[in-house]
MIKOLPA-57743 format. One record per residue (C-alpha): x, y, z; residue in one letter. Coordinates in pm, whole numbers. Example, Ala and Ser with C-alpha at 12.3 -4.5 7.8 and 13.67 -1.06 7.14 Angstrom:
2
+--------+--------+--------+--------+
:     xx :     yy :     zz : residu :
+--------+--------+--------+--------+
:   1230 :   -450 :    780 :      a :
:   1367 :   -106 :    714 :      s :
+--------+--------+--------+--------+
END
This chain:
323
+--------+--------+--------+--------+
:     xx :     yy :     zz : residu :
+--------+--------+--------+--------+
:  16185 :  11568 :   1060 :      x :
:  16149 :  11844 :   1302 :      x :
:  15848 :  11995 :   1449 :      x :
:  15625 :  12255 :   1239 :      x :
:  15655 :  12589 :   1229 :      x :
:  15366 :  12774 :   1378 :      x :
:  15229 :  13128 :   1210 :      x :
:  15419 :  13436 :   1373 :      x :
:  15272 :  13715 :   1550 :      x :
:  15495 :  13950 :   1432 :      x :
:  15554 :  14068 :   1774 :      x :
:  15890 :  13853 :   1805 :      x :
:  15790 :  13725 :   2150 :      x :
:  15674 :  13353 :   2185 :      x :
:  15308 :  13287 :   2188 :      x :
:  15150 :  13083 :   2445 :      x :
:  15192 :  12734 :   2379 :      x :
:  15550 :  12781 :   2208 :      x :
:  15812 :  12575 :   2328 :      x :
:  16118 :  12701 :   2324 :      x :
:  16472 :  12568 :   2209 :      x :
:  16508 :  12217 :   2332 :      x :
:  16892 :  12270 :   2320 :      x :
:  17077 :  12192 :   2684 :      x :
:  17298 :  12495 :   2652 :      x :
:  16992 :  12727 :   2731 :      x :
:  17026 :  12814 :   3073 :      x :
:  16702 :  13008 :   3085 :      x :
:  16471 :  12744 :   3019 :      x :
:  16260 :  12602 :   3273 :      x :
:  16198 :  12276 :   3436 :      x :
:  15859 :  12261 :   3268 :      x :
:  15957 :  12447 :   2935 :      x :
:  16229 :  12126 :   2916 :      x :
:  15963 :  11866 :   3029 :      x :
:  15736 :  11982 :   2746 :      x :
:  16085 :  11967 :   2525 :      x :
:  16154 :  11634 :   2613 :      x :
:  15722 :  11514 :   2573 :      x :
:  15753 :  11649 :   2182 :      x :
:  16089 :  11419 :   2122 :      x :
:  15917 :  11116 :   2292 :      x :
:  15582 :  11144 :   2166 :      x :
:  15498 :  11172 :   1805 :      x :
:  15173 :  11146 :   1535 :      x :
:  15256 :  10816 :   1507 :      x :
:  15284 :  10669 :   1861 :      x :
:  14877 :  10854 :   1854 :      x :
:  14818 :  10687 :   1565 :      x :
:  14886 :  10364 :   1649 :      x :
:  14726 :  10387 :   2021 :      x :
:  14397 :  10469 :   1848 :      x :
:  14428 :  10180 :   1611 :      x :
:  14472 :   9934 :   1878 :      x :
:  14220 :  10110 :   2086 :      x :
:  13862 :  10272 :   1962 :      x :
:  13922 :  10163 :   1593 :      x :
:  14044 :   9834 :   1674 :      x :
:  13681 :   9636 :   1578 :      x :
:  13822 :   9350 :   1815 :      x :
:  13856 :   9575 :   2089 :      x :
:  13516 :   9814 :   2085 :      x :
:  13252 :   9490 :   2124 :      x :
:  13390 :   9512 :   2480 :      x :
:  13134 :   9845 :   2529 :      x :
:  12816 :   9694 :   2394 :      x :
:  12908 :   9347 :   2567 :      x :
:  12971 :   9520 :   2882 :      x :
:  12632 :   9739 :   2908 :      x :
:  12444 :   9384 :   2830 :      x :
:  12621 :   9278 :   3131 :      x :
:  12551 :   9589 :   3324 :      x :
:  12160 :   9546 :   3307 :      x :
:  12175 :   9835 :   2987 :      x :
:  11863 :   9804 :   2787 :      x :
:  11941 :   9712 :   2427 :      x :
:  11704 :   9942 :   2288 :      x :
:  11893 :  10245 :   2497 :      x :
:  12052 :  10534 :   2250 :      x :
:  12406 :  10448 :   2405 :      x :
:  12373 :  10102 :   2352 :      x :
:  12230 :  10150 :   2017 :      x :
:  12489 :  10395 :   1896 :      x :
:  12790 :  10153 :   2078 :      x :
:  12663 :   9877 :   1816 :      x :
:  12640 :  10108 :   1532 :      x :
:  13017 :  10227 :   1585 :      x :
:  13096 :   9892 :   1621 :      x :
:  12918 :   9788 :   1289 :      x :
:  13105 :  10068 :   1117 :      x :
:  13383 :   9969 :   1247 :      x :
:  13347 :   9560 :   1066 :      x :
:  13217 :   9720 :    773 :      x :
:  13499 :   9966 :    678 :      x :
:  13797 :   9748 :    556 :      x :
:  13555 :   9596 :    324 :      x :
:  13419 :   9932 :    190 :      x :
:  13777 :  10051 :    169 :      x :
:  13882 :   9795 :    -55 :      x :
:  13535 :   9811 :   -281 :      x :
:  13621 :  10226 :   -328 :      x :
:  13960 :  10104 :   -455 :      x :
:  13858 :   9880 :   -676 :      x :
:  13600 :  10085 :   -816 :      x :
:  13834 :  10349 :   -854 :      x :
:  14172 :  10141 :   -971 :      x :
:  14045 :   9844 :  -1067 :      x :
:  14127 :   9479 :   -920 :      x :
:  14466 :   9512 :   -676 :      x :
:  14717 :   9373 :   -904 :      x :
:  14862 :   9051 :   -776 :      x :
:  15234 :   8994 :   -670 :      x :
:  15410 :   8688 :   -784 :      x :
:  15782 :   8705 :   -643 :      x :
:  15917 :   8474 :   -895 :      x :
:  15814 :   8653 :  -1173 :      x :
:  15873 :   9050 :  -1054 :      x :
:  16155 :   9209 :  -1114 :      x :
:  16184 :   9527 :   -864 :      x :
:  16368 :   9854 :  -1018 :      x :
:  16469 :  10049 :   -661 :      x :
:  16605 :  10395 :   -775 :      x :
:  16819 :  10462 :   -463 :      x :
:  16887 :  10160 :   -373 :      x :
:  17190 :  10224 :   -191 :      x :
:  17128 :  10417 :    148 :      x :
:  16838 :  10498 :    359 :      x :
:  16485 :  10340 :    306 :      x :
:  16556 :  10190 :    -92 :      x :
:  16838 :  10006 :     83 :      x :
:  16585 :   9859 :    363 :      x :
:  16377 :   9783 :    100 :      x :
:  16587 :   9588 :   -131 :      x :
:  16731 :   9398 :    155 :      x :
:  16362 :   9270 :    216 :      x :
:  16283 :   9189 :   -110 :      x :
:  16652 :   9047 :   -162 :      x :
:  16617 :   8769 :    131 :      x :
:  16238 :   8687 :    -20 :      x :
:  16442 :   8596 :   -379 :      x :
:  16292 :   8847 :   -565 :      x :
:  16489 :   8949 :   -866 :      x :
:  16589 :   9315 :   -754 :      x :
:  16772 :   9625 :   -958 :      x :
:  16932 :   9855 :   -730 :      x :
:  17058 :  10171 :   -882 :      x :
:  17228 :  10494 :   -735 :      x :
:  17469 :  10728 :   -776 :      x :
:  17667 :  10647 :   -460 :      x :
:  17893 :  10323 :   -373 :      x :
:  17697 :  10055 :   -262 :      x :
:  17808 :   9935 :    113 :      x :
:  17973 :   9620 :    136 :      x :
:  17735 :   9485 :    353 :      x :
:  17440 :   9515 :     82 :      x :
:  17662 :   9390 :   -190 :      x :
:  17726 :   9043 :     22 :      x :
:  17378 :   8969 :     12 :      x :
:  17273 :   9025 :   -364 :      x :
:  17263 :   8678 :   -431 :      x :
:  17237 :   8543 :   -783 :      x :
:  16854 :   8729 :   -819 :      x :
:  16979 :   9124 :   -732 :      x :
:  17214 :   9328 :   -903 :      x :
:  17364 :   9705 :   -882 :      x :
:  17407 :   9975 :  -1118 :      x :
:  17605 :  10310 :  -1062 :      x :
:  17364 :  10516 :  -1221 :      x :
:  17296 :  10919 :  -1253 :      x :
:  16947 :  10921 :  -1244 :      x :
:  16959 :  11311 :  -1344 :      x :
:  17086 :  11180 :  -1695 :      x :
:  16790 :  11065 :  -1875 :      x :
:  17055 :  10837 :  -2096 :      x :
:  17199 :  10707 :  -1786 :      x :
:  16898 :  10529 :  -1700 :      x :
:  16779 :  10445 :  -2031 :      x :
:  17132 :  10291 :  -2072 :      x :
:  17068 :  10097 :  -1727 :      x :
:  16720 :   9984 :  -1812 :      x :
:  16850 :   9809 :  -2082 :      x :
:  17109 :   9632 :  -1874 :      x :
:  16859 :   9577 :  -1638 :      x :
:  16584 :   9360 :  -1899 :      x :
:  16909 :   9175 :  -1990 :      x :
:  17042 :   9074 :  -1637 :      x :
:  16698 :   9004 :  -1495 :      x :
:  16422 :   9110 :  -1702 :      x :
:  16169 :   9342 :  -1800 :      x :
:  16128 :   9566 :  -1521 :      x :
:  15762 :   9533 :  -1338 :      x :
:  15791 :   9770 :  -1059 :      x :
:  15921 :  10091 :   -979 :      x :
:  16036 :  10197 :   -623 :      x :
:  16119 :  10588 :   -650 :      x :
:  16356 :  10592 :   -320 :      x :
:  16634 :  10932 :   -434 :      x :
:  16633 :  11186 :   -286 :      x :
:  16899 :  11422 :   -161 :      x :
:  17057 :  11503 :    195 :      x :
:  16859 :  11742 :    405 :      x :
:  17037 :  12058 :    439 :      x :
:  16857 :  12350 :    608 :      x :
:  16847 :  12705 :    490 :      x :
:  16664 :  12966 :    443 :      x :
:  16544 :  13060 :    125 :      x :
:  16710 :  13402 :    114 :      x :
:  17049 :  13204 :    191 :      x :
:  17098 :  12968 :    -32 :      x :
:  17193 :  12972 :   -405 :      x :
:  17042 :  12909 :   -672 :      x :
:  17338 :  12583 :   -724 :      x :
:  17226 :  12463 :   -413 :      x :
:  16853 :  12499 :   -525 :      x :
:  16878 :  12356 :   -855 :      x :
:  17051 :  12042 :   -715 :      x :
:  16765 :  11974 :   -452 :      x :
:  16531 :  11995 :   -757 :      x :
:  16745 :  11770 :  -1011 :      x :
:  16821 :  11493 :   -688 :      x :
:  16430 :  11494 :   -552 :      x :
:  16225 :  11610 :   -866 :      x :
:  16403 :  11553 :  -1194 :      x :
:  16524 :  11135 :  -1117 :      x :
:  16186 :  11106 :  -1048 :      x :
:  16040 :  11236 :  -1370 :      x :
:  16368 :  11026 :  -1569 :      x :
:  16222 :  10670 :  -1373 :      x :
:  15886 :  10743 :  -1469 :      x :
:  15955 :  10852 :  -1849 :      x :
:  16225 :  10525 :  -1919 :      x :
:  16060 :  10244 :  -1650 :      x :
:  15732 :  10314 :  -1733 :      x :
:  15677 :  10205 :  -2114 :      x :
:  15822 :   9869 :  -2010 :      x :
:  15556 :   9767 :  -1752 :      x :
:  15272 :   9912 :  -1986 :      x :
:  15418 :   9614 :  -2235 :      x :
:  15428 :   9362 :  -1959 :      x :
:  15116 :   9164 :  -1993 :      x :
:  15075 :   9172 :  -1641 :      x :
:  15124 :   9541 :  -1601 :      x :
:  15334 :   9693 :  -1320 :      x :
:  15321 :   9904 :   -988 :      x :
:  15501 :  10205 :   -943 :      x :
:  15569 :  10350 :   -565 :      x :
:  15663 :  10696 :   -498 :      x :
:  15860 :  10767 :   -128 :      x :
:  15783 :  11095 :   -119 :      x :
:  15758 :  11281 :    239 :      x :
:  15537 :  11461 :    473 :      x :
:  15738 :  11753 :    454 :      x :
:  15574 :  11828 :     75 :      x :
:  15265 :  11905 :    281 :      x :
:  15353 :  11977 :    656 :      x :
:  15661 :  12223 :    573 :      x :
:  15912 :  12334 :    792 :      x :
:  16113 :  12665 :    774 :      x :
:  16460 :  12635 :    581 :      x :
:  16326 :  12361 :    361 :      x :
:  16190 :  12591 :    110 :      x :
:  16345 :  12360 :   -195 :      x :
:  16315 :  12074 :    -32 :      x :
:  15959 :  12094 :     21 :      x :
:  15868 :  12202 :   -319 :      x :
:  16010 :  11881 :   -456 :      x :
:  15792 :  11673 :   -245 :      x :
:  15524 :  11835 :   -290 :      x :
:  15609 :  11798 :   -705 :      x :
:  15683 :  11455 :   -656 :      x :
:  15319 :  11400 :   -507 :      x :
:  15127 :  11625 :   -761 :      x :
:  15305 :  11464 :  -1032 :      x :
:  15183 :  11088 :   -889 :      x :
:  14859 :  11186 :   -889 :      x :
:  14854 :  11405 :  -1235 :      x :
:  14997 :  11059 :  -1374 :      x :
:  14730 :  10836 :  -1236 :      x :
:  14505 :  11028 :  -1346 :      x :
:  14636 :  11007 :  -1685 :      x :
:  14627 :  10626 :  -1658 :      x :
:  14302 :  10692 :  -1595 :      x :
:  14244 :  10863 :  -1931 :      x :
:  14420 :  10606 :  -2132 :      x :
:  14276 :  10271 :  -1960 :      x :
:  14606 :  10179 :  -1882 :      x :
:  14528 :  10199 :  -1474 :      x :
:  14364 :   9802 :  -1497 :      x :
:  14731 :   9730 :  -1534 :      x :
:  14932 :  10002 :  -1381 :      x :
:  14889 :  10043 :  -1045 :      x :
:  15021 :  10327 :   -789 :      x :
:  15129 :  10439 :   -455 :      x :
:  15243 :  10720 :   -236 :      x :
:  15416 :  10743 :     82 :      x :
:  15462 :  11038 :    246 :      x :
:  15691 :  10934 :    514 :      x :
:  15804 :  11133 :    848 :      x :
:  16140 :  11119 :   1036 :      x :
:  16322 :  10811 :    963 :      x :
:  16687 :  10784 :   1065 :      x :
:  16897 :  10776 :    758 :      x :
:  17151 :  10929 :    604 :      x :
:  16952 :  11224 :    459 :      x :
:  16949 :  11332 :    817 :      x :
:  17272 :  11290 :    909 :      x :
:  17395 :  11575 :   1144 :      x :
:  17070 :  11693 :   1214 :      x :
:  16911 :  11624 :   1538 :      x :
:  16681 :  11333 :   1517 :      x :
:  16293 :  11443 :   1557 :      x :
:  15925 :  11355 :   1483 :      x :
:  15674 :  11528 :   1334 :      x :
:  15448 :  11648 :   1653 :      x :
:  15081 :  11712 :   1627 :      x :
:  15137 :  12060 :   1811 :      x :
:  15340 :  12312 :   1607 :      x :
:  15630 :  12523 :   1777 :      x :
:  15793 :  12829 :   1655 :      x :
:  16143 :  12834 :   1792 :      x :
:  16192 :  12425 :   1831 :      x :
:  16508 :  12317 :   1686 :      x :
:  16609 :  12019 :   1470 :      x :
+--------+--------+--------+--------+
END
């Protein structure tokens, strides 16, 4: 994904801190305005993300302070050996409260035998579904892949006796009931549910594009996704030992970017409509056997983005940054 879109000034002029088009054609950049260009495509929210995990919330890393100010002569009854304890306490102490809050809030994690699952990936062949399946594929797990698209040659060498795929319209609600069925008869009663379609990124602005174009964003992102839920779902509330269903949604449903007006609204549907349904597993006690998840996932090279210059989401927002 590309970088954010900061709030104009109206004035049309740059604002201090924009960086300007990171194309190679512009002559009138300078060295620094292309050193700053070239920091944003090299350095993302996740490289920060993961230096900070491995760094001062990394609880095997931050007993070095305390440790060190013993060493040092540093009173243990000093504030800033006190507090370096503390943090480190917190520190031991949060994975476990993490998973208590869960469980007091979904129940018990719901356990994953791979001989028994049978994994329904709704675009299956491209992009992350296909990375997916290929893991679960070379664990034998009994895997469903359906799409609307040809599956590559290279996927279909490697299903195995335990994975099969299904040409499938997932905006046709009878399509997929149709391929459910095939699906419990191949393999088995389906017990999870990776939501993985989602149509190529094409940017425009809202005032440019057609209502055609906008309605096909919506039936590719949002309406498959409300066609798996309605069909897979009844199926792992009958399994006796329930089901999970994962939704790949994006960052983009929250972190928009200008000329993904559509785009963006089905993400961000996608993710209110996970929530509005766990909360109506809630209602009906059937979260102690349903359980959910979200990803909202960056840039990730695939075909969605194909033709568009790869990116990352950066922490600092620029107006006039390109793809």
């Amino acid at each position: 994904m590309g970088p954010i879109e900061s709030d104009h000034t109206g004035s049309g002029e740059p604002r201090s801190g924009d960086i300007r088009s990171c194309d190679n054609g512009d002559a009138s950049l300078t060295q620094h305005t292309k050193q700053r260009c070239s920091l944003t495509k090299s350095i993302n929210i996740d490289s920060i993300v993961v230096i900070l995990q491995k760094t001062i919330f990394n609880p095997s890393v931050m007993w070095l302070p305390p440790a060190c100010m013993l060493a040092g002569n540093i009173s243990s009854k000093s504030l800033i050996f006190i507090l370096a304890v503390f943090y480190y306490g917190v520190l031991l102490i949060m994975p476990y409260l993490y998973r208590f809050n869960n469980t007091i809030a979904y129940g018990p994690p719901r356990s994953f035998d791979p001989a028994q699952e049978v994994v329904v990936i709704a675009g299956g062949a491209s992009g992350i579904g296909s990375a997916i399946a290929r893991k679960y594929i070379s664990r034998g797990v009994k895997v469903a892949l359906l799409d609307i698209q040809d599956f590559p040659p290279d996927l279909t060498s490697i299903l195995g006796k335990n994975a099969r795929v299904y040409r499938c319209d997932a905006t046709d609600l009878s399509q997929i009931e149709k391929t459910a069925k095939e699906i419990e008869h191949d393999l088995g009663s389906p017990t999870v549910l990776i939501n993985s379609i989602a149509t190529a990124i094409n940017p425009h602005q809202l005032l440019e594009s057609t209502p055609q174009a906008i309605r096909k964003t919506i039936d590719a992102n949002l309406m498959t996704y409300f066609n798996a839920l309605k069909i897979f779902l009844p199926y792992m509330i009958s399994n006796p030992d329930g089901g999970h269903i994962i939704t790949m949604s994006s960052v983009i449903g929250w972190l928009t970017a200008a000329g993904l007006t559509d785009y963006s609204a089905t993400k961000a549907g996608m993710t209110a409509a996970h929530k509005a349904l766990l909360a109506e597993l809630h209602s009906s006690g059937a979260i102690e056997k349903i359980k959910m998840s979200v990803d909202s996932l960056s840039g990730v090279r695939s075909l969605l983005l194909m033709g568009e210059e790869e990116g990352d989401i950066w922490i600092l927002s620029c107006r006039n940054c390109k793809w």
